[in-house]
N, C-alpha and C positions, 0 to 999 in steps of 0.2 A: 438610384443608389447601387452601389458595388454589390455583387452577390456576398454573402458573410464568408469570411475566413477569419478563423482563427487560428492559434498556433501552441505549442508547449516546448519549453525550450529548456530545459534540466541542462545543468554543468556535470559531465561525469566522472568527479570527482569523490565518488563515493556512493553508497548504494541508494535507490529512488526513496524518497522519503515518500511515507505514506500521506502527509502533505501535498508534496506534490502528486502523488497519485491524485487526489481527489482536486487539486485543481485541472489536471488534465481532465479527469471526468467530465466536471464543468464544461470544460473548453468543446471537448469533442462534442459530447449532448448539446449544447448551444449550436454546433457547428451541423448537425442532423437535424434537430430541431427544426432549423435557418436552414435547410438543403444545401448547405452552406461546405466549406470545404476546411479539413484540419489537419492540417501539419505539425510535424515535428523536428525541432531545430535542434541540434546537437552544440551547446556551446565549451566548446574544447578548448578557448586560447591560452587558459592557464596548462602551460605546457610541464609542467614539474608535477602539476598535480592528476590531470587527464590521463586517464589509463584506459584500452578498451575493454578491460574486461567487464567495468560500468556503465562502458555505454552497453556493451551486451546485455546485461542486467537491466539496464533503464527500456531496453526495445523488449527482450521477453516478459519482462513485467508487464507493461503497459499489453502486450498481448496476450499475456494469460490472463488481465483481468477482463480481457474483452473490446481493448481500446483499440483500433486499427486507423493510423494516419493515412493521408494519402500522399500520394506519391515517394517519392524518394525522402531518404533523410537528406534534412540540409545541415551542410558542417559547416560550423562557424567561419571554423579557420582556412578553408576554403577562398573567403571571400575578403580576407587581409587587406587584399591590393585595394578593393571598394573600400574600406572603411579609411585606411590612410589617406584616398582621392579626396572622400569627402573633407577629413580634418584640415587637408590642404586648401578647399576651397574656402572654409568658414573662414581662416587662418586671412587669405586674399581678398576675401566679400569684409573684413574686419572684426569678426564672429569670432574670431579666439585671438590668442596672440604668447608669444614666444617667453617661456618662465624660465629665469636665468637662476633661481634661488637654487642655492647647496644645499643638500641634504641635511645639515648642521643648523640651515637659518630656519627649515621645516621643522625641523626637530626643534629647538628653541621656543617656535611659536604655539608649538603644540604643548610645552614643558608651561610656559605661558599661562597658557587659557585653564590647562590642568590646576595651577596655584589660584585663578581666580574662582573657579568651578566653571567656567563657560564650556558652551561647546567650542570647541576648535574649528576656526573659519579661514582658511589663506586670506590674508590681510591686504591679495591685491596690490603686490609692491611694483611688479611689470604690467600690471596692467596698461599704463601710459606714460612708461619709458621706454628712452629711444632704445633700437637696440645698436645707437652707436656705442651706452656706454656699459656695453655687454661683458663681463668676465670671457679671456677667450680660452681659459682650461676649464669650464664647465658647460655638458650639452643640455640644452635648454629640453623642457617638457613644453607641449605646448595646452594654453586654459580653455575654455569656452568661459566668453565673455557673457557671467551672466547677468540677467536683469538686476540693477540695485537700486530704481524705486519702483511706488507703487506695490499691488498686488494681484494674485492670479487666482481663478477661481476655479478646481477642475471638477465639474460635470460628470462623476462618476456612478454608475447607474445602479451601482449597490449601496455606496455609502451615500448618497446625496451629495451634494456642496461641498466641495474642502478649497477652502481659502487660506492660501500660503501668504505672508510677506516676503515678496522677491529679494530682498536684502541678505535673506535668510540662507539662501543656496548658494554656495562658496563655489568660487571660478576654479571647476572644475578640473583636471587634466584629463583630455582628451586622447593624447600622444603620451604614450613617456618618452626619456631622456634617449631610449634604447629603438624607437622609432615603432614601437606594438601600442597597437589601440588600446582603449580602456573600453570596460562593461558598457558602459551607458552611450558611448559612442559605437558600440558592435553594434548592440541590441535598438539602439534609433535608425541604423542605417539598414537591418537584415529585415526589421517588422515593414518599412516602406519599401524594400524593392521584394519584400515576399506579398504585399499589398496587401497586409491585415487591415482587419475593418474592425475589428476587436478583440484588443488585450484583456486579459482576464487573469488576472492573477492577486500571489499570497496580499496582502496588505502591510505585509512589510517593503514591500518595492513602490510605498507613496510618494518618499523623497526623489529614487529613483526617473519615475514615473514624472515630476515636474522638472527634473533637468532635461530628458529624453522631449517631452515637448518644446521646449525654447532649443534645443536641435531643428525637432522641423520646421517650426515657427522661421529658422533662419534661415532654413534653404528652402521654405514656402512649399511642402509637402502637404500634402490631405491627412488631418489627424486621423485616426482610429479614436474606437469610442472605448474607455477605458472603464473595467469592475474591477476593484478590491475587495477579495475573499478575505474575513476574516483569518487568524488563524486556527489551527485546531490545538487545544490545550488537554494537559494529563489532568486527570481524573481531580486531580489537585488544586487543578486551574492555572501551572505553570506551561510556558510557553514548552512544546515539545519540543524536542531535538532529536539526531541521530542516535546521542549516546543513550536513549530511554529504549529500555524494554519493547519489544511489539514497536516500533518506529518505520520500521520497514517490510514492504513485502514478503520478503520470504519468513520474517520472524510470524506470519499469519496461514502461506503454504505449507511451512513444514508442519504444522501441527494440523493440519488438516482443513482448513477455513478453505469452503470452496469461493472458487470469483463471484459466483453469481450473490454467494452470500455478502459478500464485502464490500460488493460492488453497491448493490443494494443499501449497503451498513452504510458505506461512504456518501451514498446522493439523498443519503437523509438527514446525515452528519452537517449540519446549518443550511438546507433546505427543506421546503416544507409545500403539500400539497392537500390541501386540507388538511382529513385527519389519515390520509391513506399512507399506509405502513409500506408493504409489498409492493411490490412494481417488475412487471415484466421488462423483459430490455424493452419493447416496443410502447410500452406504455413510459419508461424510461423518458426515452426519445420524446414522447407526442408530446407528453405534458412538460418539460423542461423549460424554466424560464429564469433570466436572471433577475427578475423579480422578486422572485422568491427565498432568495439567497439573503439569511440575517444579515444584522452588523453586527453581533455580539460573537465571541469568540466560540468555539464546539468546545467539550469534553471528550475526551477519547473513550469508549468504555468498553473493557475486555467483558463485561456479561452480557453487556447488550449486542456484541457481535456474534458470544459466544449462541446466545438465543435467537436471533437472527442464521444462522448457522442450524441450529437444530430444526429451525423453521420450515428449511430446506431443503434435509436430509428426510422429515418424516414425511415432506409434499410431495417431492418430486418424483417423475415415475421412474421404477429402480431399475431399468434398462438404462438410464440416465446416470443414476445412484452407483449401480457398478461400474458405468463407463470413469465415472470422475473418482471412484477409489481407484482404477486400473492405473490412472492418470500419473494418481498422488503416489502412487508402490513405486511407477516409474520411474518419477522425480526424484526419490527418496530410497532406490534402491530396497525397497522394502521385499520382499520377493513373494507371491503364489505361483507356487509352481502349476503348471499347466493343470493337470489332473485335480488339484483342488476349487479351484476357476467356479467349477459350475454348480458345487456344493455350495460358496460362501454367494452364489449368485441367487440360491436359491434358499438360502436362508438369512438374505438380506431382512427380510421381513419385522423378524424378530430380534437380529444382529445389530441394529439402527432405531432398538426402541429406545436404550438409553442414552444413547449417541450424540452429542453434541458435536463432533470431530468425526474426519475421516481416519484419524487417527484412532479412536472410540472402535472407530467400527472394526478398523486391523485388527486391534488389542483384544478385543471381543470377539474375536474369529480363529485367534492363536493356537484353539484347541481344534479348530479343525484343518488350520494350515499346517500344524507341526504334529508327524505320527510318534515321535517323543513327546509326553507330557511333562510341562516345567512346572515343580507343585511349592507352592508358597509354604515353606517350613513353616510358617506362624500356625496356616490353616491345618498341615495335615494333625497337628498337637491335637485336632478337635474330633479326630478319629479314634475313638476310646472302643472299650470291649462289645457294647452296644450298638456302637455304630456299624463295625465287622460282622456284625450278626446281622445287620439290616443290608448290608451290600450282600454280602455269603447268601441272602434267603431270595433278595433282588436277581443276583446271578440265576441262581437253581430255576428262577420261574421264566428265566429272560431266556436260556439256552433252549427253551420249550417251544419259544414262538419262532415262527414260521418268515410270517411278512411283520414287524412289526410294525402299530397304528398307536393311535393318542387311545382310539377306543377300546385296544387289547389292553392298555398301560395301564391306563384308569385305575380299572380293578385289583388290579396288582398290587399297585400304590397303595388305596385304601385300603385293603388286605392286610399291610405291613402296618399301615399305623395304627391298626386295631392291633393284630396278635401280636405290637414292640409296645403296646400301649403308650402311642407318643404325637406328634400330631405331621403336618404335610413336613415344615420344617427338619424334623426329625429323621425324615429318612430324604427328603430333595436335598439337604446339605452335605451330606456323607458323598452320595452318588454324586452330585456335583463337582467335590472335593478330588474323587477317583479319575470323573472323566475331564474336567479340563486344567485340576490342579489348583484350585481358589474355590472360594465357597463364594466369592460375586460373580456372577455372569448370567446369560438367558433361562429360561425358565426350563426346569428338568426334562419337561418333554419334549420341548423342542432341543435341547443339548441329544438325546436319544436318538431324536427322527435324524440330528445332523449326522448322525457318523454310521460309518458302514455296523455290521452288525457283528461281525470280527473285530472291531477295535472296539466296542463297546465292551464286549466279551474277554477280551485280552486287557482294556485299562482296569476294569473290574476286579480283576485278580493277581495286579500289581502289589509283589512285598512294599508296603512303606511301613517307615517307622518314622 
C-alpha cells in the first residue's frame, strides 16, 4: 500500500474557519500517526474572491496552532492547464459532453423545481444531442456524464456505508462556458496527481465527494480512502458559520487562548480516547485514529475551552508561561517595556492564579507594567475616612522596613486590624485600591513583594478623591 498522505486544502477567501482548523488537525495527526506525509493545497481559482492576505492568515494559523505541512504549498491555480487536459479527455473518452443551454433555460429549470419544492437537477437536455443542432451564439459548458442507474455505496471510515441513488447527482459542469474548471473537477484532478491516500474532511463535501469519484472511476485512477467529519455546531446546536462569534482563529488568539490549549480543545471536540482529557502533542500524534472520530455533530463551547486554557496556564512550567505571554504582547501590540519583563516573570506565580487568559494575566499585571496607576472610580468611592487611616498607619510602618518580606508584613497587618478594629478585608482592600487601582486583583502581599519599595511608598500617598 502507498505510504499515507494526506492533504487540507481551504479556499482563501476569507479567514480559517475554526472548522477547518480541526479538520486539518485530523488530517495532519492521521498523517504522523501513518508516518505518512501532509500537505497543504491552496484552492485560489475563485479569482474575484481569493485575496492573499487569507491565504497568509490560513499558513500562520495553521502554524501558530502547531500544524506544519510539508513541502511547499500547492496552488490550485497553478495547475489550470491539468485540470482543462483532463475535462478534455473525459469530454473524448465520452465522460462528459458539450451543454449548449442559456442561462435563461438554467434559470427556468431552476424557477421550475423551486414551484414544485424539488431539488433542482439539470434535466440532461444535451446529454444525447448531436451537437450538429448546437445554437451557434451561445458557448457551451461542458457536463460530466453522470451515472443515472443503479446505486453507489461509499466506504467511508467515519461514517460507515452511505449509499447514494446515481440518478440523484445532476451532470455536473465541469468546464464553464468561459473555459475555468469547476470545484469538483480541480479538487479530483489535484488529490490524484498529489497521490492522496486519504481525504478527510467536513461532512458537508458528501455530495461532493460522490461526483469526485465517478471522475476517477472514469479515468481509472486509485481511489483514496475517504472520512467525513462531522460538523462542529454552536452551543445551540446550529450549523456554525463565519459570521458567529469565536468562528475563527484569531477571535481565540486575541483574547489570549494559547495553541496548545485549543489545540487540545479541538482534538477532543468529536474525538475520544477513552476517558483521557489532556494530551501531549506526542501523545496527540501516537494515539490518533480515525476510529475514533464520532458521527454526531460537536458543540462549540467557549467554557470549556475557556477551562481547558486555564488547565494550561496553571500546568505549564512558567518559563513556558512567560514565553507564550511574550508571544501574545507581540501579536497584539500589547507592550512590557524591557525593565518590567522580569518582575511580571517573577510574579507569574501568583499573576495566573486566576487566569483563564493570557489576556487575564496582562490585565493582572497592569499595575506593575504601568508606573501610572489607572484607578476604577467606582472602587476608589470605597476609600472613606477609615480607610486613609488604615493606608496613613500602613505607610508610617512600611517606610520603617529595610528588605521588605511576607514575615516582616504579617505583623503589620494584624496590628492594623486589631488597633482599626476591622478584619484582613478591611485594610487588604484600601491598600489594594492605592496600589493597583481596583479592589480585584492578587493577594496584598504579594501586590507588596511586586513593586519596588519607592512606588509602594509613592502610590500610598497618592491625593484621590
Amino acid at each position: 500500500m502507498s505510504k499515507v498522505a494526506t492533504r487540507f486544502a481551504p479556499s482563501p477567501t476569507g479567514p480559517l474557519h475554526i472548522g477547518g482548523i480541526r479538520t486539518a488537525l485530523f488530517s495532519w495527526l492521521y498523517s504522523k500517526n501513518q508516518k505518512g506525509k501532509f500537505y497543504l493545497r491552496i484552492e485560489d481559482t475563485d479569482k474575484e474572491r481569493s485575496k492573499d492576505e487569507y491565504k497568509d492568515q490560513i499558513i500562520n494559523s495553521l502554524k501558530w496552532i502547531g500544524i506544519e505541512h510539508d513541502g511547499n504549498e500547492y496552488i490550485q491555480s497553478k495547475k489550470i492547464d491539468d485540470h482543462v487536459k483532463i475535462a478534455n479527455e473525459l469530454l473524448k473518452k465520452n465522460y462528459a459532453y458539450k451543454c449548449y443551454c442559456s442561462s435563461e433555460e438554467i434559470e427556468d429549470q431552476k424557477k421550475r423545481a423551486k414551484q414544485k419544492k424539488i431539488p433542482y437537477i439539470y434535466n440532461r437536455k444535451w446529454r444525447d444531442l448531436s451537437e450538429v443542432d448546437a445554437p451557434k451564439d451561445i458557448k457551451p459548458v461542458i457536463r460530466f456524464k453522470s451515472k443515472i442507474k443503479g446505486s453507489y455505496i461509499l466506504k467511508d471510515i467515519v461514517q460507515g456505508d452511505i449509499e447514494i441513488e446515481n440518478d440523484t447527482i445532476e451532470d455536473f459542469v465541469i468546464l464553464r462556458n468561459d473555459g475555468t474548471p469547476t470545484y469538483n473537477l480541480c479538487a479530483a484532478v489535484d488529490d490524484h496527481q498529489m497521490s492522496m491516500t486519504h481525504i478527510i474532511r467536513g461532512d458537508d463535501h458528501k455530495i461532493n465527494t460522490f461526483k469526485q469519484i465517478q471522475i476517477y472511476e472514469a479515468m481509472k485512477w486509485e481511489l483514496p480512502s475517504f472520512a467525513h467529519v462531522p460538523l462542529i455546531h454552536t452551543i445551540d446546536g446550529k450549523k456554525l458559520s463565519k459570521r458567529d462569534k469565536a468562528s475563527t482563529l484569531d477571535d481565540y488568539s486575541k483574547i489570549g487562548i494559547m495553541p496548545m490549549a485549543l489545540r487540545n480543545y479541538l482534538l477532543r471536540l468529536g474525538w475520544s480516547y477513552k476517558d483521557k482529557e489532556i494530551f501531549t502533542l506526542e501523545e496527540s500524534i501516537n494515539l490518533f485514529n480515525l476510529e475514533g472520530i464520532g458521527k454526531s455533530p460537536s458543540k462549540l463551547d467557549m467554557s470549556r475551552i475557556l477551562s481547558m486554557n486555564e488547565h494550561y496556564i496553571k500546568n505549564i512550567d512558567e518559563n513556558d508561561l512567560f514565553g507564550q505571554l511574550n508571544e501574545y504582547c507581540k501579536l497584539f501590540k500589547k507592550e512590557i517595556k524591557q525593565d518590567k519583563k522580569d518582575k511580571i516573570k517573577k510574579s507569574l506565580t501568583f499573576l495566573k492564579n486566576k487566569a483563564k487568559t493570557l489576556e487575564d494575566i496582562f490585565n493582572n499585571g497592569q499595575y506593575i507594567i504601568n508606573d501610572e496607576v489607572n484607578y476604577n472610580q467606582e472602587d476608589v468611592k470605597l476609600i472613606d475616612d477609615k480607610a486613609r487611616k488604615v493606608i496613613s498607619d500602613f505607610s508610617t510602618q512600611y517606610e520603617k522596613i529595610d528588605t521588605p518580606s511576607r514575615e516582616i508584613l504579617e505583623p503589620i497587618i494584624n496590628e492594623l486590624i486589631k488597633s482599626h478594629a476591622t478584619n484582613f478585608k478591611g485594610v487588604g482592600q484600601p491598600l489594594r485600591i492605592m496600589l493597583t487601582g481596583s479592589k480585584f486583583g492578587p493577594g496584598i502581599y504579594d501586590i507588596i513583594l511586586s513593586l519596588e519599595k519607592e512606588q509602594v511608598q509613592k502610590r500610598l500617598t497618592i491625593k484621590i478623591t
